[in-house]
N, CA and C atoms as a LAMMPS dump frame, in Angstrom:
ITEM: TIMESTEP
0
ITEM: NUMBER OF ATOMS
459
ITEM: BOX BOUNDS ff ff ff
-5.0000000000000000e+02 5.0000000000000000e+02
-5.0000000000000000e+02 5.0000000000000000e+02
-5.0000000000000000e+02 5.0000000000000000e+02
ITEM: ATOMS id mol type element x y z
1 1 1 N 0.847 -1.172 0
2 1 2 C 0 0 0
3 1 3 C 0.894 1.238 0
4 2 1 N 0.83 1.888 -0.833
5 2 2 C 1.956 3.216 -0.926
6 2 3 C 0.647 4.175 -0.841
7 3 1 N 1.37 5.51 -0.078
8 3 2 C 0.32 6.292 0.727
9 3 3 C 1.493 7.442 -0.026
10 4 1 N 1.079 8.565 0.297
11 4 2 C 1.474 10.266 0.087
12 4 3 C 2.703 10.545 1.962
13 5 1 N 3.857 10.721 0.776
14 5 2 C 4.597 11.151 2.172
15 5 3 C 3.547 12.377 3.133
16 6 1 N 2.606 13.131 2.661
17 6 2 C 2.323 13.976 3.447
18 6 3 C 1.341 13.2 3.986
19 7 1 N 0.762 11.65 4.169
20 7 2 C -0.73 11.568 4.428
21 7 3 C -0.287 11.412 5.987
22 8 1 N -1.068 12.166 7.294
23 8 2 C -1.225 11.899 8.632
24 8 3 C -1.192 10.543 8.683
25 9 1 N -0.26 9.927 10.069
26 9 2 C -0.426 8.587 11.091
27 9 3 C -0.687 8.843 12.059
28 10 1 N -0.595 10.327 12.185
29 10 2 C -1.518 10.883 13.429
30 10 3 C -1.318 12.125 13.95
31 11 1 N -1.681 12.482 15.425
32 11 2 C -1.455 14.309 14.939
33 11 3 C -0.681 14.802 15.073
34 12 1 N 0.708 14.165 15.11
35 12 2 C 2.283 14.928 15.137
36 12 3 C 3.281 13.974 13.979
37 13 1 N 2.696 12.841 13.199
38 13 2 C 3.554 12.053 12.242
39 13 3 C 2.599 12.011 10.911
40 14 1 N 3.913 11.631 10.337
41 14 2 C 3.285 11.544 8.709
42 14 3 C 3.793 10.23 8.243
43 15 1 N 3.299 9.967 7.256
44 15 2 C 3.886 8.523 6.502
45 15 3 C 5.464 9.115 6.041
46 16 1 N 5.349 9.996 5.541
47 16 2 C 6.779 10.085 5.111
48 16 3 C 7.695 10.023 6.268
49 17 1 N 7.545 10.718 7.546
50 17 2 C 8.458 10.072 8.634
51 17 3 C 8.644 9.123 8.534
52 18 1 N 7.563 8.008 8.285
53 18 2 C 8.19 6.82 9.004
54 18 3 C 9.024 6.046 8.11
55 19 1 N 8.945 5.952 6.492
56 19 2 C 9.33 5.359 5.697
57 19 3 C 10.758 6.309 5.414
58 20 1 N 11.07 7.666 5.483
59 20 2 C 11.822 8.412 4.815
60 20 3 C 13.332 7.722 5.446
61 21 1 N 14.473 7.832 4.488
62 21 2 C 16.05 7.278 4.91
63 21 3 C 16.802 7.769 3.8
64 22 1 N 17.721 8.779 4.335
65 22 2 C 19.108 9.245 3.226
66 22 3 C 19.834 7.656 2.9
67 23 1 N 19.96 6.719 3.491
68 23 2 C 20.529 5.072 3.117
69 23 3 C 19.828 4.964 1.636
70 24 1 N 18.467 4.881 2.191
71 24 2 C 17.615 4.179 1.035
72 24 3 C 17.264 5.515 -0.182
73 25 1 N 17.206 6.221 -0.233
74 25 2 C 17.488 7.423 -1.414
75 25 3 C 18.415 7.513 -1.872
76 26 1 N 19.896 7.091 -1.796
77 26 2 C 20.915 7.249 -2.233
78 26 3 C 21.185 5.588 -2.879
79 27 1 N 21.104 4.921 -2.027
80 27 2 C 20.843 3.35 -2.553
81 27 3 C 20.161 2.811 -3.981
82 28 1 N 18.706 3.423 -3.804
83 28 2 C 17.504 3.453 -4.86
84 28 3 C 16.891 2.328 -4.19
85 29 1 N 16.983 2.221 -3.101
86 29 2 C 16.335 0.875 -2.178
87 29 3 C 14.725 1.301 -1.835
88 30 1 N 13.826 1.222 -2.456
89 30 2 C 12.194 1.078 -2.06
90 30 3 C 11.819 0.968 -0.522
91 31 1 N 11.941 1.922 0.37
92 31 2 C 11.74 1.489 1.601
93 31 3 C 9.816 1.71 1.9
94 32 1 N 9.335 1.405 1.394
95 32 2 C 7.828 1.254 1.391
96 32 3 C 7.162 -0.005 1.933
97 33 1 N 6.601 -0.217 2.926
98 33 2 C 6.289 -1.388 3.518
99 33 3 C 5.515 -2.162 2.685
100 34 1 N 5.643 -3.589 2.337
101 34 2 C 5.165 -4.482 1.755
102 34 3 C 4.02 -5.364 2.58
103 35 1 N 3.598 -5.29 3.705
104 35 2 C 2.979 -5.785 4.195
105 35 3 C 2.094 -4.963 5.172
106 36 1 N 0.758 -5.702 5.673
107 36 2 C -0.525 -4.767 6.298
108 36 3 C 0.121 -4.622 7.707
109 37 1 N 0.816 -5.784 7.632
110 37 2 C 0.655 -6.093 9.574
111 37 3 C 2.013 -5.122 9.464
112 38 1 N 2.578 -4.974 9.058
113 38 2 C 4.182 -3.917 9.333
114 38 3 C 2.962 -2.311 9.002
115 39 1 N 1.791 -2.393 8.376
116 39 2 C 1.597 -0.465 8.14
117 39 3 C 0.989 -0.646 9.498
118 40 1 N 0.315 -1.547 9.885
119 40 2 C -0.872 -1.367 11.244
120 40 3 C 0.296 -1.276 12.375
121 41 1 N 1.74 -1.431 12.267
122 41 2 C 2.48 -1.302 13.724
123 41 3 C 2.837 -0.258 13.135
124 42 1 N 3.277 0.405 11.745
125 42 2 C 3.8 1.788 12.091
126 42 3 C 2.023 2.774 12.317
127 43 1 N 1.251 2.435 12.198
128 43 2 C 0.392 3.478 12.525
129 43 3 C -0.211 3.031 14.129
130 44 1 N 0.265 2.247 14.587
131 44 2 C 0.506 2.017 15.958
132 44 3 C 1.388 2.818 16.858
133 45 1 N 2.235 2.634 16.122
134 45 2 C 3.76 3.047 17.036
135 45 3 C 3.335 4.776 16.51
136 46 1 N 2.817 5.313 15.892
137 46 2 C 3.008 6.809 15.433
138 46 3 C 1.615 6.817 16.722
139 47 1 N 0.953 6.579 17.369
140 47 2 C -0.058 6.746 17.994
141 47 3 C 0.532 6.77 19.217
142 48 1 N 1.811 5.833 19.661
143 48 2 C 2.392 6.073 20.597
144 48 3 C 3.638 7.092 20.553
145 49 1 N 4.191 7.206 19.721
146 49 2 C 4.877 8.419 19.336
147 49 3 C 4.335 9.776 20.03
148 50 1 N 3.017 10.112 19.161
149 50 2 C 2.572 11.21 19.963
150 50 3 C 2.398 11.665 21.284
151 51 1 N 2.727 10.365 22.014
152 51 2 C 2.178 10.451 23.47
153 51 3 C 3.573 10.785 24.141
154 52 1 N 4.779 10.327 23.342
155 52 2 C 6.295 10.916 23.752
156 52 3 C 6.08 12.312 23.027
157 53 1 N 5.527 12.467 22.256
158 53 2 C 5.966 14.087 21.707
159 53 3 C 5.307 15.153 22.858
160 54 1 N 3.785 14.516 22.901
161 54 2 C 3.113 15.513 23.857
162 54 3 C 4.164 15.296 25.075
163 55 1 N 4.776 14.191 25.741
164 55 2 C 5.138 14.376 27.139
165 55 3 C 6.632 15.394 26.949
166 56 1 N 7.15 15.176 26.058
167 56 2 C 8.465 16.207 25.946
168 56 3 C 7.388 17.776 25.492
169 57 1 N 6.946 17.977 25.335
170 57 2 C 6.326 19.195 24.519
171 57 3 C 6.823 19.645 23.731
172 58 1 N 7.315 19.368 22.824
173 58 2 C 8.496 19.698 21.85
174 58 3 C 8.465 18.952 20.746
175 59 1 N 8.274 19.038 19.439
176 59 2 C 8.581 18.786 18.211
177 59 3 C 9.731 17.469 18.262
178 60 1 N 9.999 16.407 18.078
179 60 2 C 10.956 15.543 17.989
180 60 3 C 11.004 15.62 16.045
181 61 1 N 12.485 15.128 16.397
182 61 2 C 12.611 14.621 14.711
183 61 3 C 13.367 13.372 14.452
184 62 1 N 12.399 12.533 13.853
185 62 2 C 12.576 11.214 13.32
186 62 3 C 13.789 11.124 12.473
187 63 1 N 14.395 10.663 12.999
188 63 2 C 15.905 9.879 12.335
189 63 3 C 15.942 8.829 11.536
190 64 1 N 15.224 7.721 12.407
191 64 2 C 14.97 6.461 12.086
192 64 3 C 13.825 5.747 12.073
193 65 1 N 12.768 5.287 11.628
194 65 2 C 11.711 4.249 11.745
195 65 3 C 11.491 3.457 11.133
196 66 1 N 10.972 2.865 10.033
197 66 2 C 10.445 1.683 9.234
198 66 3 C 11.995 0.976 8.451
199 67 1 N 12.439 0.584 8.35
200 67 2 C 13.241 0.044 7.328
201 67 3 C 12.974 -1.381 6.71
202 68 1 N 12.664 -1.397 5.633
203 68 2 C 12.719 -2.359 4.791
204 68 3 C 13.786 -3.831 4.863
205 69 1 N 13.75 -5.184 4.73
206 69 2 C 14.758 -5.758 4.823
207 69 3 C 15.931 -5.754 4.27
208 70 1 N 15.648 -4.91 3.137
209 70 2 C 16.982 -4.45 1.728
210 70 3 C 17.764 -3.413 2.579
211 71 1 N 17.112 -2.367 3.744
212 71 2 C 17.628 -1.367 4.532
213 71 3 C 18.215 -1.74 5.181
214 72 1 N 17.651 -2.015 5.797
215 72 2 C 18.12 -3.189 7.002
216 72 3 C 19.057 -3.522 6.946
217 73 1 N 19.452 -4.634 5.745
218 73 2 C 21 -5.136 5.467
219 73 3 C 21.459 -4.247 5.293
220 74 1 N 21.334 -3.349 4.409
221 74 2 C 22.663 -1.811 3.85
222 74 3 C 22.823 -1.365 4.785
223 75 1 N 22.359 -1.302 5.665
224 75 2 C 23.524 -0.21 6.772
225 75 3 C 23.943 -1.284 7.899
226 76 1 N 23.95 -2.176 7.757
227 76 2 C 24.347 -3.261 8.514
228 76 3 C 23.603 -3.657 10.049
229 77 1 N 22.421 -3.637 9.923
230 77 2 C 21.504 -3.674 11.314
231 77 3 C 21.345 -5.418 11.091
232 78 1 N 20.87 -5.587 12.157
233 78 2 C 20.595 -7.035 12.562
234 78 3 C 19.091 -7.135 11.863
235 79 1 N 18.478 -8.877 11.712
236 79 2 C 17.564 -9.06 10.697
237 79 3 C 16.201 -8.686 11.757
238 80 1 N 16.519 -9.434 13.308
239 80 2 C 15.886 -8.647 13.872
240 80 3 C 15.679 -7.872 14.943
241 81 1 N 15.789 -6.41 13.809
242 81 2 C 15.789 -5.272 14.766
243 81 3 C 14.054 -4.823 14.562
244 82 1 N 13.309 -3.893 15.795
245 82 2 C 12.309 -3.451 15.682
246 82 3 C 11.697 -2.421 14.118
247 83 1 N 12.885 -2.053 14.281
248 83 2 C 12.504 -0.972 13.068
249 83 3 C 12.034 -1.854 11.688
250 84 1 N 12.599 -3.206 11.507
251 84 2 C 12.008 -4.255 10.413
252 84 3 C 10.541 -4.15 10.576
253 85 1 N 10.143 -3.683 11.582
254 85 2 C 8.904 -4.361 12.055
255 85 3 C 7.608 -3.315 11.888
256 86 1 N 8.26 -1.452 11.949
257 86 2 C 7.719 -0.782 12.24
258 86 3 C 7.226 -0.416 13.464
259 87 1 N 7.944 -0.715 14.473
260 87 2 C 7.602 -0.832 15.937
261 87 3 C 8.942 0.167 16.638
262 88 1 N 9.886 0.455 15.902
263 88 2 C 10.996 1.331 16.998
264 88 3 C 11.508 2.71 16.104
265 89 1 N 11.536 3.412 16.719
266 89 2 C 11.946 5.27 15.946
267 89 3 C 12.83 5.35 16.699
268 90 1 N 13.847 5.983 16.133
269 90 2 C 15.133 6.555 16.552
270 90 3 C 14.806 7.895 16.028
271 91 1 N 15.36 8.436 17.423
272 91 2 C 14.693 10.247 17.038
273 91 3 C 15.405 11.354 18.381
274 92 1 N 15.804 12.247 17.697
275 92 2 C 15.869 13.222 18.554
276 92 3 C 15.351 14.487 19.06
277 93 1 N 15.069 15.768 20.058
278 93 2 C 14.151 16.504 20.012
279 93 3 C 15.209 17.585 20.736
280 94 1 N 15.935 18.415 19.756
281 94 2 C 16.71 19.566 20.492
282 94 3 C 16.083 20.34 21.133
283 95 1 N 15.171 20.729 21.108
284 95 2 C 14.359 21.805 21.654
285 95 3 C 14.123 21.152 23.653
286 96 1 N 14.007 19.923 23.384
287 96 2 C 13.574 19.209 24.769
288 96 3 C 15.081 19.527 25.759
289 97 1 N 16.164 18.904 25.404
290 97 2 C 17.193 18.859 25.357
291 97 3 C 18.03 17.825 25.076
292 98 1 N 19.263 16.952 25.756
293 98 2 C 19.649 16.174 25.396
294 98 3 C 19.273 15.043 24.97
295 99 1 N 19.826 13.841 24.337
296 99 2 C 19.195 12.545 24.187
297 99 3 C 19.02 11.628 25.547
298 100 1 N 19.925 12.358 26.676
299 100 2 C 20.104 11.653 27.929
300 100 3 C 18.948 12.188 29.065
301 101 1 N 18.544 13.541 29.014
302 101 2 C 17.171 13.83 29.332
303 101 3 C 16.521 13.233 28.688
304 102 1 N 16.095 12.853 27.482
305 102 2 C 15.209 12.812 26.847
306 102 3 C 14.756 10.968 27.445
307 103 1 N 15.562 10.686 27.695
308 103 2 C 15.797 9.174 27.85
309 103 3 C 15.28 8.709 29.336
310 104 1 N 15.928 10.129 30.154
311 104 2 C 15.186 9.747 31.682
312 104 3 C 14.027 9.887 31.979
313 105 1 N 13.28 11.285 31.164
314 105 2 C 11.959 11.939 30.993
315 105 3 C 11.1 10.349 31.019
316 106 1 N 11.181 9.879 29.632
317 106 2 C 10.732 8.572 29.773
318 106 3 C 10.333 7.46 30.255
319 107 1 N 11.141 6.937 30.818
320 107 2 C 11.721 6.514 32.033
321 107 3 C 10.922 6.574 33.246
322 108 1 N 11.449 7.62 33.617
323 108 2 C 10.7 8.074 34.958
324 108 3 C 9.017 8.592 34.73
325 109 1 N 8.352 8.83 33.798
326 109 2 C 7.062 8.925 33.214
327 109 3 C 6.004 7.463 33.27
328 110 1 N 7.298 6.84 33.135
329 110 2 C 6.425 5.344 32.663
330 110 3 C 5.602 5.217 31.556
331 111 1 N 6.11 5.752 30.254
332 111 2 C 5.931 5.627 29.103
333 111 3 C 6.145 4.086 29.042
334 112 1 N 4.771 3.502 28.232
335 112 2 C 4.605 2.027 28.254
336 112 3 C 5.548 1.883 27.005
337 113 1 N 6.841 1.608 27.181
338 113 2 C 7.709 1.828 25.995
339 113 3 C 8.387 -0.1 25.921
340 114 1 N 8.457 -0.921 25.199
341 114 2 C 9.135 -1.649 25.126
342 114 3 C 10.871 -1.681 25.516
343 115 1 N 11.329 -1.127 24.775
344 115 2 C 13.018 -0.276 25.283
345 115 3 C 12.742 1.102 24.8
346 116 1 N 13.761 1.689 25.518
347 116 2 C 14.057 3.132 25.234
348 116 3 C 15.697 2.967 25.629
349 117 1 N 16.28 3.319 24.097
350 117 2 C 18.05 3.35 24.376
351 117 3 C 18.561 4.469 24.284
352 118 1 N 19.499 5.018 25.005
353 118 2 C 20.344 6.251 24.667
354 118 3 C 21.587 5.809 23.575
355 119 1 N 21.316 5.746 22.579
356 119 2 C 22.309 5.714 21.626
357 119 3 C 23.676 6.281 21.423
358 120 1 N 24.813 5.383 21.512
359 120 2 C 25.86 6.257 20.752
360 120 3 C 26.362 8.218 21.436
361 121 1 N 26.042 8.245 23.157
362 121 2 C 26.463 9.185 23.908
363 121 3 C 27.547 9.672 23.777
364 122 1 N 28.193 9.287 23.485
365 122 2 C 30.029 9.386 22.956
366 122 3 C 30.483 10.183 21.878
367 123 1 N 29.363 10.094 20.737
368 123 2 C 29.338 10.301 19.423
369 123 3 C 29.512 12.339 19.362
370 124 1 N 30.072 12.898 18.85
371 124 2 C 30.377 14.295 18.616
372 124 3 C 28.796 14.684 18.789
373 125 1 N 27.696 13.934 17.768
374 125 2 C 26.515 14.514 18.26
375 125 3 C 25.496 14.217 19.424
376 126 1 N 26.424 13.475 19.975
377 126 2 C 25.753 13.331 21.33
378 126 3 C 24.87 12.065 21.8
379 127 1 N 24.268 11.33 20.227
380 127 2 C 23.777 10.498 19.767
381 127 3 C 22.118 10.521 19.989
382 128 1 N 21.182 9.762 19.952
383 128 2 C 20.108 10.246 19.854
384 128 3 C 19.319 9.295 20.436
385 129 1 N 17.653 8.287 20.601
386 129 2 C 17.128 8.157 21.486
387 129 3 C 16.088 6.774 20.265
388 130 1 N 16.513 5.627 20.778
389 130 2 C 15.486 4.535 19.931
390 130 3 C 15.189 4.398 20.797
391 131 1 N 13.637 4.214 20.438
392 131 2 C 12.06 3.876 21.45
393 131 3 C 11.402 2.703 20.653
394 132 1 N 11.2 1.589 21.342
395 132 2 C 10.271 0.915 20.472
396 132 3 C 9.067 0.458 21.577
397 133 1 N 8.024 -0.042 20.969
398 133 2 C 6.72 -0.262 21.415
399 133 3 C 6.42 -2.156 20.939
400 134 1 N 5.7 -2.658 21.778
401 134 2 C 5.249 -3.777 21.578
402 134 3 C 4.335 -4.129 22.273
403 135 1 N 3.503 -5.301 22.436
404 135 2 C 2.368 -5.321 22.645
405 135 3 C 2.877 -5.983 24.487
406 136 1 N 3.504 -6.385 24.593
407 136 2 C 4.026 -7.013 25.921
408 136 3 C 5.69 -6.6 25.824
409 137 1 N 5.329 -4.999 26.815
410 137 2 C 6.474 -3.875 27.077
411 137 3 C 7.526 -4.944 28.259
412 138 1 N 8.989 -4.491 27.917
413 138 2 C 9.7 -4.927 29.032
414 138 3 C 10.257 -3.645 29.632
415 139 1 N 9.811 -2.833 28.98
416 139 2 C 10.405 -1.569 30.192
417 139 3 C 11.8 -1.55 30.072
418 140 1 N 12.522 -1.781 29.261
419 140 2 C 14.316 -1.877 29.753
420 140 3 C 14.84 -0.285 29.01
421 141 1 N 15.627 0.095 30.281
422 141 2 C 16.428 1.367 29.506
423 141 3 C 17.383 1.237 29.784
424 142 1 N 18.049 1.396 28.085
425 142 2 C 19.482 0.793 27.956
426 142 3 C 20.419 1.875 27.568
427 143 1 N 21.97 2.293 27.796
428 143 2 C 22.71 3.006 26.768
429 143 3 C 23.738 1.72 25.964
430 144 1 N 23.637 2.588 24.673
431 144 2 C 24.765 1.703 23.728
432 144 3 C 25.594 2.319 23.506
433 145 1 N 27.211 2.149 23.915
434 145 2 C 28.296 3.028 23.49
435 145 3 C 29.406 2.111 22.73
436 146 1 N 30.036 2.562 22.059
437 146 2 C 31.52 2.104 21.879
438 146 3 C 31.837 0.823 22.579
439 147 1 N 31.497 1.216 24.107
440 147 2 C 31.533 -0.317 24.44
441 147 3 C 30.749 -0.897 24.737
442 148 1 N 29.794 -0.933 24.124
443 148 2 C 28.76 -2.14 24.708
444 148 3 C 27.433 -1.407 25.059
445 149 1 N 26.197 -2.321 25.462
446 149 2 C 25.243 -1.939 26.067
447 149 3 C 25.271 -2.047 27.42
448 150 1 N 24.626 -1.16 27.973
449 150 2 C 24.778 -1.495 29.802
450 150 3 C 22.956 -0.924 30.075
451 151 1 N 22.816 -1.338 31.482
452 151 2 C 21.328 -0.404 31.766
453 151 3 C 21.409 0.719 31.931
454 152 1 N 20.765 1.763 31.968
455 152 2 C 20.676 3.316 31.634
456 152 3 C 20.313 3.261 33.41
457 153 1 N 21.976 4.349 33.615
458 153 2 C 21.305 4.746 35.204
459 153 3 C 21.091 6.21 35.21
């Protein structure tokens, strides 16, 4: 089902968020979901999205969400990661502040979030914030650095 990058997933996302990737535009890789049950979790997960946008109050911007299995492989992600699935956004929200606030906000909210990782803290940009959603949440908040994953204290 191919939709209009501008068509609403709800009242702070668009389809083009979720499908859009400089990987897959430069590639010529089709990142358009091929299946119902992958559009019904990204218009899931954009329903829970909003509920992190309203709690930061602040505009976030989508980095990462849907990737295709052709994506997937090109940038070298595992087969299964959430984002295959339409279930995890990697995103940051300068206006809120860091990715490491952004991560505790969460957290401590009790956003029914499956994981919430602080990405790549190390990184010159500071790195940024994957959230994924599932239907039976484990709550884990993790950072991933250079070395490894550990739990987010």
């Amino acid at each position: 089902m191919i939709m209009k990058p501008s068509y609403p997933l709800s009242l702070y996302f668009t389809y083009g968020e979720a499908v859009a990737s400089q990987t897959a535009a430069r590639m010529g890789i089709d990142n358009e979901p091929r299946d119902k049950r992958i559009l019904d979790n990204i218009l899931a997960t954009a329903s829970r999205m909003d509920n992190v946008r309203s709690l930061l109050g602040v505009p976030v911007i989508v980095t990462s969400w849907y990737r295709c299995p052709e994506l997937n492989l090109a940038i070298g992600s595992k087969p299964t990661s959430q984002h295959s699935q339409g279930v995890a956004v990697d995103f940051v929200a300068p206006r809120y502040g860091t990715p490491r606030e952004i991560v505790t906000r969460v957290r401590d909210e009790h956003v029914l979030y499956d994981q919430v990782i602080l990405e790549y803290p190390d990184s010159p940009s500071g790195g940024w914030v994957h959230i994924s959603f599932t239907a039976t949440p484990r709550l884990q908040a993790l950072v991933i650095d250079r070395a490894g994953t550990v739990a987010f204290a």
